[in-house]
Backbone as CSV, one residue per row, in Angstrom:
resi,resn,N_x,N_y,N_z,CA_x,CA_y,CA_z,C_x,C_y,C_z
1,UNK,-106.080,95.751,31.406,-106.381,94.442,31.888,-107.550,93.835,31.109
2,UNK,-108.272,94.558,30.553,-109.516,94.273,29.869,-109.201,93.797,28.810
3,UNK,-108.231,94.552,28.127,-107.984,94.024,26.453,-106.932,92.346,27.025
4,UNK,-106.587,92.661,27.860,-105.705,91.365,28.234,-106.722,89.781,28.271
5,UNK,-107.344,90.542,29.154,-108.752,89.064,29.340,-109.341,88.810,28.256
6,UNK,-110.095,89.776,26.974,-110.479,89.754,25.915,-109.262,89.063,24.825
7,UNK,-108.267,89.741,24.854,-107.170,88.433,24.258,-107.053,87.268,24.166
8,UNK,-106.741,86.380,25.423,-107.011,85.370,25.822,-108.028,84.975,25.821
9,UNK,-108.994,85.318,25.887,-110.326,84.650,25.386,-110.730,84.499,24.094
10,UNK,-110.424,85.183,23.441,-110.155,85.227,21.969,-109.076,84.280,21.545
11,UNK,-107.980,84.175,21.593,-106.980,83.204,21.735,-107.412,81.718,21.890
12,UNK,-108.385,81.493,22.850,-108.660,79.974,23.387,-109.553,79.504,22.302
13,UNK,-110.297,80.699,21.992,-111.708,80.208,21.523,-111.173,80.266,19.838
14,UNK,-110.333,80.918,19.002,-109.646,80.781,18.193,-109.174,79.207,18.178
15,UNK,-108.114,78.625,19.254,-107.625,77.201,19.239,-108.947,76.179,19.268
16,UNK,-109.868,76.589,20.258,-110.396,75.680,20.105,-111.668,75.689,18.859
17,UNK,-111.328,76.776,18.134,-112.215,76.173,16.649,-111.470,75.579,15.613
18,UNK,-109.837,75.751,16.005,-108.703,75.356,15.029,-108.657,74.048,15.579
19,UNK,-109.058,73.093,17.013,-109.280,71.755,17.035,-110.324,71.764,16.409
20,UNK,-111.214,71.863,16.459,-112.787,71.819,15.890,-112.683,71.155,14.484
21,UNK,-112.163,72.064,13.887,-111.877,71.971,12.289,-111.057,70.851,11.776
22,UNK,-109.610,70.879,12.743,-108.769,69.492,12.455,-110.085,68.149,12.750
23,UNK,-110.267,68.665,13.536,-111.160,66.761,14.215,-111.627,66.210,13.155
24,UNK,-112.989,67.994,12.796,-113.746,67.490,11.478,-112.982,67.183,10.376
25,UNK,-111.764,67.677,9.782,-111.364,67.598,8.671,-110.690,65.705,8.620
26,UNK,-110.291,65.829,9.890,-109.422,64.059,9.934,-110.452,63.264,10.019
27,UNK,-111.999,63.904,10.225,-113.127,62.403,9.650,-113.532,62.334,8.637
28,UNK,-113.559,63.864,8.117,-113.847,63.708,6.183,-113.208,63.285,5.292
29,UNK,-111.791,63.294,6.064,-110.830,62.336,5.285,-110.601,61.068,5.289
30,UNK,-111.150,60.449,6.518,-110.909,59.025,7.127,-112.379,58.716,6.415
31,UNK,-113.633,59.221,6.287,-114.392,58.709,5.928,-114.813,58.264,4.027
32,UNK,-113.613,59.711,3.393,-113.295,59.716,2.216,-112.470,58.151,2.095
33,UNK,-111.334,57.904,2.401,-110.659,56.827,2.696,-111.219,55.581,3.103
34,UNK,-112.537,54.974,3.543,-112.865,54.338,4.040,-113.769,54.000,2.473
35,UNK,-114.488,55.062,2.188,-115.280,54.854,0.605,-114.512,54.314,-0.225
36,UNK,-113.201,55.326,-0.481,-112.487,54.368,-1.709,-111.916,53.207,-1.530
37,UNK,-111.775,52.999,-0.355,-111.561,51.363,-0.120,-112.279,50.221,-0.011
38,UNK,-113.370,51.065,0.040,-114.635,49.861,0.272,-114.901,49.815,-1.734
39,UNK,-114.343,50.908,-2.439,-114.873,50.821,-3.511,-113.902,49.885,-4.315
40,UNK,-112.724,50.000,-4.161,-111.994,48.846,-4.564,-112.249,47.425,-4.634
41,UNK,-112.657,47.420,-3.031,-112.573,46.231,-2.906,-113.763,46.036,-3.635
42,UNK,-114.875,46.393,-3.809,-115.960,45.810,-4.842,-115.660,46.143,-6.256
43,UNK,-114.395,47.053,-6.348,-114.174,46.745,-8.035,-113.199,44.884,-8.378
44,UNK,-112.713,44.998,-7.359,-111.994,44.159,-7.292,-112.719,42.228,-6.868
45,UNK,-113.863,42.632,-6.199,-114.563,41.187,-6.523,-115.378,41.242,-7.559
46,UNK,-115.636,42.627,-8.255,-116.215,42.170,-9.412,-115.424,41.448,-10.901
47,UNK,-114.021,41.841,-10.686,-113.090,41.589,-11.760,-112.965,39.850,-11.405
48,UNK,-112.664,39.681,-10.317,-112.513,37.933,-9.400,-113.618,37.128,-10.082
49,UNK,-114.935,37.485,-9.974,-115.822,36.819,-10.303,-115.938,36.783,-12.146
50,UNK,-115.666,37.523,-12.363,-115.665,37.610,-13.889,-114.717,36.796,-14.300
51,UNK,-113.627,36.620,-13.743,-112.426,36.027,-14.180,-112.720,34.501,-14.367
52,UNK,-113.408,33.913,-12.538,-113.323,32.883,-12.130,-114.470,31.778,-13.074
53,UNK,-115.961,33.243,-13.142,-116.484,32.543,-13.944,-116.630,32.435,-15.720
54,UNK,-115.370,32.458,-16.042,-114.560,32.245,-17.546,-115.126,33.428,-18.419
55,UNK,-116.028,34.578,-17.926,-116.713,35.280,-19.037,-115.648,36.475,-19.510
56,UNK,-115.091,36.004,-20.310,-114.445,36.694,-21.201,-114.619,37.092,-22.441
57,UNK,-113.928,38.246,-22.569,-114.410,38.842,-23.736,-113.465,37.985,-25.062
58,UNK,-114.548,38.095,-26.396,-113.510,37.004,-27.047,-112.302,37.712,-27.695
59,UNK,-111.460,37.570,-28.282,-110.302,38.185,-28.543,-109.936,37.666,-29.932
60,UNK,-110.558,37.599,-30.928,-110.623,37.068,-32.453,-110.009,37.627,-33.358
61,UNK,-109.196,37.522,-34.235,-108.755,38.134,-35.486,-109.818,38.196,-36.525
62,UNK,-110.084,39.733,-36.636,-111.045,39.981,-37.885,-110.201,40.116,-39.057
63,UNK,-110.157,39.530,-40.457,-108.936,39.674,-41.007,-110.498,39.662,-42.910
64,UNK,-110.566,40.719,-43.429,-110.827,40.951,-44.459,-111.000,39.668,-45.734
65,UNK,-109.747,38.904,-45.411,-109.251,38.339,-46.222,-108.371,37.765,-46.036
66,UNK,-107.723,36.386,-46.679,-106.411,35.766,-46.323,-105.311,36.550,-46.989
67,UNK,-103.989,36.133,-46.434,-102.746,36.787,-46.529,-101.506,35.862,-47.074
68,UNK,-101.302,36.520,-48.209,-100.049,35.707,-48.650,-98.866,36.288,-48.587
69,UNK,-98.239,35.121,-47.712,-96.845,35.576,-47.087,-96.216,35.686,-48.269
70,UNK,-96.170,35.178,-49.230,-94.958,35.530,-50.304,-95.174,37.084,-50.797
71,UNK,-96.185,37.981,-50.674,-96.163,39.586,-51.101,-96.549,40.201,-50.390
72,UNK,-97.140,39.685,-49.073,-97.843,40.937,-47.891,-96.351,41.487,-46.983
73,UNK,-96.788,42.641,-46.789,-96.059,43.662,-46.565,-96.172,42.977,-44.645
74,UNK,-95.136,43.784,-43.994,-94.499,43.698,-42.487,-95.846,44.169,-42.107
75,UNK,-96.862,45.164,-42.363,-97.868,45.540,-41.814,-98.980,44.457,-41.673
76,UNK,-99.396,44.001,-42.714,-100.082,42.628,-43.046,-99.608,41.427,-42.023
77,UNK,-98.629,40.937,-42.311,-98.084,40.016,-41.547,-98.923,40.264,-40.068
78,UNK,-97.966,41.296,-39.368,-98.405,41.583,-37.890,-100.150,41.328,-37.290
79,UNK,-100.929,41.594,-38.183,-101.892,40.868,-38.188,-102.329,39.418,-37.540
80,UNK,-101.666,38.812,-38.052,-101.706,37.440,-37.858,-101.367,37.177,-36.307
81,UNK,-102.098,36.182,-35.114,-102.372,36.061,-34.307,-100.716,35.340,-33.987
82,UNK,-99.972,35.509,-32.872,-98.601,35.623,-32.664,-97.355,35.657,-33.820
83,UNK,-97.933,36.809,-34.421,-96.984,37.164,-35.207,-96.703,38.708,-34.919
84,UNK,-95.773,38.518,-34.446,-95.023,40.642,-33.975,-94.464,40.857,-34.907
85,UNK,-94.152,42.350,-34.500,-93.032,43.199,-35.631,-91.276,42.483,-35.952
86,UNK,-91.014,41.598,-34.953,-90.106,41.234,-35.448,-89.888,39.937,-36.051
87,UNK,-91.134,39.057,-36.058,-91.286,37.536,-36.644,-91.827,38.385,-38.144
88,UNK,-92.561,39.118,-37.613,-92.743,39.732,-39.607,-92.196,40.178,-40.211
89,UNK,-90.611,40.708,-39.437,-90.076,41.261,-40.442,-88.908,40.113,-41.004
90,UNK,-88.317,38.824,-40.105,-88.069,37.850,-40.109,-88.606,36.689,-41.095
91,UNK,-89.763,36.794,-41.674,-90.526,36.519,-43.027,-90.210,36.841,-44.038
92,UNK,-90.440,38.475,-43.698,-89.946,39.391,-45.183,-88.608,39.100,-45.217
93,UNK,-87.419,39.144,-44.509,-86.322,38.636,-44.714,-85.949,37.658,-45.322
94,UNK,-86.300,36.632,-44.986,-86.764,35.344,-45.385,-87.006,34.649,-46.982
95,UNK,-88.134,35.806,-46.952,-88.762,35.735,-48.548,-88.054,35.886,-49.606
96,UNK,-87.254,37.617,-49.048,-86.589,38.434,-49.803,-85.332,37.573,-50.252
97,UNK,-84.749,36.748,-49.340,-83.499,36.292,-49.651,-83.745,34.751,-50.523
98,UNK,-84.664,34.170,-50.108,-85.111,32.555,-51.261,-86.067,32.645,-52.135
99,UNK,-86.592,33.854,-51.774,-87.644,33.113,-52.838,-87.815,34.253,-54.063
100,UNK,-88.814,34.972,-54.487,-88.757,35.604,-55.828,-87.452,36.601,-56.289
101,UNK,-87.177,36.733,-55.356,-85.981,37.742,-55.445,-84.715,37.044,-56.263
102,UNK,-84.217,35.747,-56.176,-83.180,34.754,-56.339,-83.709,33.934,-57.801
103,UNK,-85.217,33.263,-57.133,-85.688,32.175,-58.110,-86.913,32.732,-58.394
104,UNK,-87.666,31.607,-59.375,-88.962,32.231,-59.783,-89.875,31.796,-59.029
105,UNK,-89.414,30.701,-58.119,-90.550,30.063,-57.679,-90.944,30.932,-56.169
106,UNK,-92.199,30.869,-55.179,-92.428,31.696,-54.269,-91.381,30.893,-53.024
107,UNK,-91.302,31.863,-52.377,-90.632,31.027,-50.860,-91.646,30.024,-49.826
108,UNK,-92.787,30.464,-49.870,-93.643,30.008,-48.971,-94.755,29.452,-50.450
109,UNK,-94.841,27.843,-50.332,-95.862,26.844,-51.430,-96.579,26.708,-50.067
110,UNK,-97.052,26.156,-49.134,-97.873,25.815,-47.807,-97.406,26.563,-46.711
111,UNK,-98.147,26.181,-45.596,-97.929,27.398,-44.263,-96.958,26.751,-43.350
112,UNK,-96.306,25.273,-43.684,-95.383,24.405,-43.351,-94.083,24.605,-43.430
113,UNK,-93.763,25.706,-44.708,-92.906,26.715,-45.176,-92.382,27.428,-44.191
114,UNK,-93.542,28.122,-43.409,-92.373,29.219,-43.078,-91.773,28.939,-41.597
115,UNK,-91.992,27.220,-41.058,-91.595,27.254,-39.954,-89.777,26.931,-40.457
116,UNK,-89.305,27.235,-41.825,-87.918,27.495,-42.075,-87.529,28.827,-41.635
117,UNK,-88.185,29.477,-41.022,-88.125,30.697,-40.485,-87.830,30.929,-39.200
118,UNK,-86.317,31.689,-39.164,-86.138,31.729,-37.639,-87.341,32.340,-36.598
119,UNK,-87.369,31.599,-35.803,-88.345,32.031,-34.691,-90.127,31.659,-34.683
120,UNK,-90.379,30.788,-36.054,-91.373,30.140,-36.280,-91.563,28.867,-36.094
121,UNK,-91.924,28.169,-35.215,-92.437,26.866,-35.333,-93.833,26.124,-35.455
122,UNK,-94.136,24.881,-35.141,-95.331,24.732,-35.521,-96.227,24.795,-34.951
123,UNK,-96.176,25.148,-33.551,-97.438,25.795,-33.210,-98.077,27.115,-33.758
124,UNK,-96.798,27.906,-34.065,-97.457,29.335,-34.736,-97.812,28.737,-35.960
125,UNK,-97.244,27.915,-37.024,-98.044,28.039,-38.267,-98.828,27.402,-38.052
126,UNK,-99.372,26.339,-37.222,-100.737,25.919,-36.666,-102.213,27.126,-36.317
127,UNK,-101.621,27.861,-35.800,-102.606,28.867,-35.069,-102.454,30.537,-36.452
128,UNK,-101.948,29.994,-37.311,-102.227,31.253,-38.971,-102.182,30.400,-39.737
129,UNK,-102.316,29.131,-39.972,-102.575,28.468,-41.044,-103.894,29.188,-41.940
130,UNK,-105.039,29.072,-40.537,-106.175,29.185,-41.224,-106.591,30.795,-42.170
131,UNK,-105.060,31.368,-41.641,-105.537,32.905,-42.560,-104.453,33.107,-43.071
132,UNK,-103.616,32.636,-44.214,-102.804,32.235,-44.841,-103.434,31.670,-46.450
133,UNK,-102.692,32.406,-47.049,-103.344,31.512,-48.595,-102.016,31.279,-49.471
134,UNK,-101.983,31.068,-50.229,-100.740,30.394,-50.999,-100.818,30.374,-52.504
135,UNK,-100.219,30.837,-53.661,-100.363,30.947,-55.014,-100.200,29.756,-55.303
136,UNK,-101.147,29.186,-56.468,-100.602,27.951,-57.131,-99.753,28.194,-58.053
137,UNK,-98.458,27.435,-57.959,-97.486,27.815,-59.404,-97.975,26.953,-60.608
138,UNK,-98.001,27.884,-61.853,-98.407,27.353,-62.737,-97.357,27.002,-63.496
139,UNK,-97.873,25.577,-64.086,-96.955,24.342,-64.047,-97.332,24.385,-65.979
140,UNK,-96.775,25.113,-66.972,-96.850,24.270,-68.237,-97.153,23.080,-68.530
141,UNK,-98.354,23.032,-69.548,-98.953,21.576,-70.028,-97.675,20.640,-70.836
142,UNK,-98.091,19.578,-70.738,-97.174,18.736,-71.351,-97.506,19.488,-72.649
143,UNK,-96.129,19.045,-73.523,-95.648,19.682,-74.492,-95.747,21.010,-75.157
144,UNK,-95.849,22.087,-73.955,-95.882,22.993,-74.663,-94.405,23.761,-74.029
């Protein structure tokens, strides 16, 4: 009868440290949960305010040097501020088929040129004009 009462007492006091533990564990978690949400939300008015008050980071093309579409390579091209892998390769296509390849003269004389280019118009050669350069063809003197 002794080990019986000692059982059960052991038993209760077992459950009730196994509530003990749940209680504590469901506030370290609720209180874990309560942090990362409070932390969001202050990552998240800090991004709002940054946004709202225009401070952005600037987003500029650093470019070495200007680029001439009549010999720069698909890598070069892509460079250029809305120009992707497939408007550059749409160039080189371009090039390859009118201009030195066929005739002597280049395909692209101004940056007005390549809105003959599928998928180019003039807002894009507006916004790469300024990093764009162009060969002068040399034109034989009179009478020679």
């Amino acid at each position: 009868m002794f080990w019986l009462i000692v059982g059960t007492l052991n038993g209760m006091v077992a459950d009730s440290v196994m509530q003990e533990s749940t209680v504590s564990q469901k506030r370290v978690q609720s209180l874990a949960f309560v942090i990362s949400a409070g932390f969001c939300v202050l990552l998240c008015g800090f991004f709002a305010t940054w946004g709202l008050l225009g401070l952005e980071l600037p987003c500029e093309i650093a470019l070495d040097e200007k680029i001439n579409p009549n010999d720069a390579p698909t890598g070069s091209l892509v460079r250029l501020p809305g120009i992707g892998i497939g408007k550059a390769g749409a160039i080189v296509a371009y090039r390859e088929n009118t201009g030195r390849g066929r005739t002597n003269t280049p395909a692209f004389q101004s940056c007005y040129d390549l809105q003959q280019v599928h998928g180019i118009g003039p807002k894009t050669v507006q916004s790469i004009c300024e990093w764009l350069r162009f060969e002068q063809e040399r034109r034989p003197a009179f009478g020679q």
